[in-house]
N, C-alpha and C positions, 0 to 999 in steps of 0.2 A: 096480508094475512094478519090480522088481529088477536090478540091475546088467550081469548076465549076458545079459536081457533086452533091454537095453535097446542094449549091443554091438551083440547081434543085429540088431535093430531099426536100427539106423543104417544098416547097406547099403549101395550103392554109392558115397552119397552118403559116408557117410566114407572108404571105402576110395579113393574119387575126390579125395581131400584129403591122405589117407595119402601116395597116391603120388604126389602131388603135390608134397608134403615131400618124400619122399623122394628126387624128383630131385634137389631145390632142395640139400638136404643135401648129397649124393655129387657134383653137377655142379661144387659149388664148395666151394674148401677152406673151410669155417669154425672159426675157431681153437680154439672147443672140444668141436668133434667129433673124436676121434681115431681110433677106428676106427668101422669097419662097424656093430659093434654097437651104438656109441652111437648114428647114425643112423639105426640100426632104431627106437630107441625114442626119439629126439627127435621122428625124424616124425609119432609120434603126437599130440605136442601139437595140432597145428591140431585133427586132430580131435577128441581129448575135448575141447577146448574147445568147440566148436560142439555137441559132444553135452550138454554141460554147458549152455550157453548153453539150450539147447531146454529140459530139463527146467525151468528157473529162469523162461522167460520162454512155458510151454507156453500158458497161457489167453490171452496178449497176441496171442501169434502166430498161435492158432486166430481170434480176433476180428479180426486184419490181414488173411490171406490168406483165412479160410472167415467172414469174419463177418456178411455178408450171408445167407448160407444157411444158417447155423448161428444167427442170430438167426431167423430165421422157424422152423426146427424147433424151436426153443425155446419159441417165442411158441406152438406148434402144442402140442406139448406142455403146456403150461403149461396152457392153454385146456380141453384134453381132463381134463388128472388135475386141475385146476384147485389143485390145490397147488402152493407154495415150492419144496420141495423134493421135484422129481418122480421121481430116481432112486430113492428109498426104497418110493417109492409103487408102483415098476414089477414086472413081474414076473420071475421070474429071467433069464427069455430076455432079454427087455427089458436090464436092468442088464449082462448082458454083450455085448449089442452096444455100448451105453455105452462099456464098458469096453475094449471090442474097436476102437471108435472111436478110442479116445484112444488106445491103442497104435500103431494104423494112421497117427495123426495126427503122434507123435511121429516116426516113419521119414519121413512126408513132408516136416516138416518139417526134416531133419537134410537130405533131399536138395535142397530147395531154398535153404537157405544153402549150404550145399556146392558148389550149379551156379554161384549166384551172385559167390561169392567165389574159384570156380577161373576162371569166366569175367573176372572182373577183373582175375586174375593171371595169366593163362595169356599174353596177349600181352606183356605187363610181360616176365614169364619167356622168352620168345622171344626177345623185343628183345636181355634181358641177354644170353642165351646166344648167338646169332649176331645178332643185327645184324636186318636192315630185313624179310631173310625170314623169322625170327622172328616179328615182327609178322601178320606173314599168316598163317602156318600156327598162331598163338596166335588168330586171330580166325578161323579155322575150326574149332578146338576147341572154343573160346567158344560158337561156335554150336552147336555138337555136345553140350557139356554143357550151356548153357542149355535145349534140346530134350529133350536126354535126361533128366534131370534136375527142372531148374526146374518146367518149364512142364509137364512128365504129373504131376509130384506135386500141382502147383497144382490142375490137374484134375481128380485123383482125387480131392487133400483137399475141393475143390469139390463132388464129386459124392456123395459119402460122407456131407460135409453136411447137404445136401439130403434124404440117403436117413437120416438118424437119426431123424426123427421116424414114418418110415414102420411102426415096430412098434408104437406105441402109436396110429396111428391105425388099423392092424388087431385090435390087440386092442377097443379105446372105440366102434368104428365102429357096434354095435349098441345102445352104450347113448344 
């Protein structure tokens, strides 16, 4: 998965962090942004890091959020090709749903630190910016992106899980 790809694949969840920054940048003077354009592309730090952060720590994170379900399609798998190394042994279609996984997996995961870490700072960010009603309308965003965000990625990456060993027990199923 290549770079271009991988932009792609980030999704709302970075775009949700983008502009996130990018409030935080333009709301308040910081002394080494001086114009507009440097806050176009400072804002992007939060998120290629968090995009960076996934690719670095992608098998950790599959094993946190999906690793109950993803170890049993493993164990399923394994059982069936009963080799080591079952991607090699699969068939084409096989290895790009694999492959299709991990992709799907990377976007999920970028959305759920993303929900995560705006839902932590969204009330933070209220507070600074107005005062005590800040607070509130930052914990109904909170809520808004932990929902939006978090918790359907978790589910998907969840169900996805689950659903990866279902090609090779349609292919094995007659032997």
């Amino acid at each position: 998965m290549g770079i271009p790809s991988q932009v792609k694949n980030g999704g709302w969840g970075a775009l949700s962090l983008y502009l996130h920054s990018l409030f935080v940048s333009l709301y308040w003077d910081v002394p080494q942004i001086t114009s507009d354009r440097i806050a176009l592309v400072a804002a992007a730090v939060p998120a290629i890091v968090v995009m960076f952060a996934v690719v670095v720590l992608n098998h950790r994170l599959n094993e946190y959020w999906a690793g109950g379900n993803l170890k049993r399609s493993t164990e399923t798998i394994a059982r069936i090709t009963g080799e080591s190394d079952f991607w090699h042994s699969a068939s084409q279609e096989t290895q790009d749903a694999i492959d299709d996984y991990d992709e799907k997996a990377y976007s999920h995961h970028v959305s759920i630190l993303a929900g995560v870490i705006n839902a932590v700072a969204a009330p933070i960010t209220g507070y600074l910016a107005i005062g005590w009603q800040g607070i509130v309308v930052g914990l109904l965003l909170s809520i808004i992106l932990l929902r939006g965000l978090s918790v359907r990625s978790y589910r998907e990456l969840n169900r996805l899980a689950k659903e990866l060993s279902t090609p090779y027990e349609e292919n094995y199923e007659n032997q």
